[in-house]
N, C-alpha and C positions, 0 to 999 in steps of 0.2 A: 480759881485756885482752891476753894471751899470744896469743893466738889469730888477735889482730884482723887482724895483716899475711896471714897464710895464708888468711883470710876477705875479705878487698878484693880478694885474686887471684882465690879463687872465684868470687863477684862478678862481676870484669871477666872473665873463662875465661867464664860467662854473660850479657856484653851490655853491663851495667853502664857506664858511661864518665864517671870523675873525673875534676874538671879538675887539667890537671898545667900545672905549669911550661913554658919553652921547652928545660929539660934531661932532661924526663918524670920529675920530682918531682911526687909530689904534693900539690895547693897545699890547706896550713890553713886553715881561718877561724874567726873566733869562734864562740859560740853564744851566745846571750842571758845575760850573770851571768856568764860565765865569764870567767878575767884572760888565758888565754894559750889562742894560737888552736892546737884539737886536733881539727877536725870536718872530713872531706872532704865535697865536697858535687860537685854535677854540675853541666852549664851552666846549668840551670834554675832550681837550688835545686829541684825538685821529687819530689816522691815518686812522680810517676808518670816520672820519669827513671828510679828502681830499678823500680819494679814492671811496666813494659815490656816491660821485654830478660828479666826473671824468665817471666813471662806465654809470654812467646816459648817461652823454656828450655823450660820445663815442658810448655808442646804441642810440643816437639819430643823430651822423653820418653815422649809416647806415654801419657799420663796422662790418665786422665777425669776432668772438670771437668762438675761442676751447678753453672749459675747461675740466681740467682734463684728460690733456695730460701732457706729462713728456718728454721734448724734449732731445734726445742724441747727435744731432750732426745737426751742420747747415749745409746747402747743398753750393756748389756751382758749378755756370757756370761761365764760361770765364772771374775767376777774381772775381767772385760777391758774396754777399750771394743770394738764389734762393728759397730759402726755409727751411723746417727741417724735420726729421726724429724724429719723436717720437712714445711713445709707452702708450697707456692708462693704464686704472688698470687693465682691465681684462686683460693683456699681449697681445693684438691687437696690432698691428705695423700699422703704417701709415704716407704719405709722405704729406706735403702741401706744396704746392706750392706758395711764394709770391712775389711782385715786392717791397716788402721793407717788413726787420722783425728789430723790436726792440727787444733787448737785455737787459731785465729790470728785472735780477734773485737776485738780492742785490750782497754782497760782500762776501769775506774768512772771516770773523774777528770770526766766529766759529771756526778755526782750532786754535785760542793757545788758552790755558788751563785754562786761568781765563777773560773771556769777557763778556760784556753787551749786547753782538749779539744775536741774537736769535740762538739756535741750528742748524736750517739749512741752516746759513750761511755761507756754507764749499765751496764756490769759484768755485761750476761747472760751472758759465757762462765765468769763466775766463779761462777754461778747452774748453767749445763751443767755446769760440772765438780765442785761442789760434792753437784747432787741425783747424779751419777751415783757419788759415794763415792769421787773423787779430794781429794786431799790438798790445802789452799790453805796458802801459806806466806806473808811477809812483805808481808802485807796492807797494811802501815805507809807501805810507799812509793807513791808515785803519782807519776808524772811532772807538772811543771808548769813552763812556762816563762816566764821573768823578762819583766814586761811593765809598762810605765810605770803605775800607779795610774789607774780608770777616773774624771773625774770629773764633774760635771753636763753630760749632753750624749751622753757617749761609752758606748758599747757596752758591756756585760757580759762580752759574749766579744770578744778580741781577740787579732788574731794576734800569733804569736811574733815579738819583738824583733828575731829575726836575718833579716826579712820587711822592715824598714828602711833595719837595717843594712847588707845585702849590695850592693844599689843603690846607696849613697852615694858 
């Protein structure tokens, strides 16, 4: 949490744009369950507000991007991760090779039976990192966001609270 102001600048330094105040504060809001509003958010509320202007950044460091591969297993040499083993849509198999892979597949909170997670968040990177002899730690938490009780009628998945609240 120390960190977090020096990471909203890196953020907005790549593209990012929270909404501020008319003093360019920027403005809090709740989050679903929470008593006191501590969450910046963009004009959108949307996650493709962040992952835009990031998308951007990153093809403008000159960075190679596979899309539309579906990775099964990370590789290693001597100790390391080295790359990955995935396989396209057309059933194409293919190996890449890299001197660093990020691990950025979301969480499990898909596998118990009444969640806010999106459906395919059924915990294969924890699967990746697990067969490749990485370390899992505090398996205990899961994100989950506070959401009215589903009751006859109403959906199993339902979006987060602050999908209501922000519009009001």
């Amino acid at each position: 949490t120390e960190q977090v102001p020096s990471e909203v600048k890196n953020l907005e330094a790549m593209g990012v744009h929270f909404q501020k105040d008319t003093d360019g504060r920027h403005i809090m809001v709740p989050r679903g369950g929470h008593s006191v509003a501590r969450r910046l958010t963009t004009g959108t509320n949307s996650g493709l507000a962040l992952i835009n202007p990031l998308v951007k950044h990153l093809d403008n460091l000159k960075v190679t991007r596979l899309e539309g591969l579906r990775v099964v297993r990370l590789l290693t040499r001597d100790g390391c991760i080295s790359g990955v083993l995935a396989i396209d849509q057309q059933g194409e198999w293919s190996t890449v090779s890299a001197r660093s892979v990020v691990l950025a597949v979301g969480g499990g909170g898909a596998l118990y039976p009444v969640s806010t997670n999106v459906p395919s968040a059924l915990g294969e990177g924890y699967v990746l990192a697990f067969e490749a002899g990485l370390a899992l730690r505090d398996m205990e938490f899961v994100q989950f966001v506070a959401v009215p009780r589903p009751g006859p009628g109403m959906p199993r998945r339902l979006p987060p609270v602050e999908v209501f609240l922000l519009k009001g």
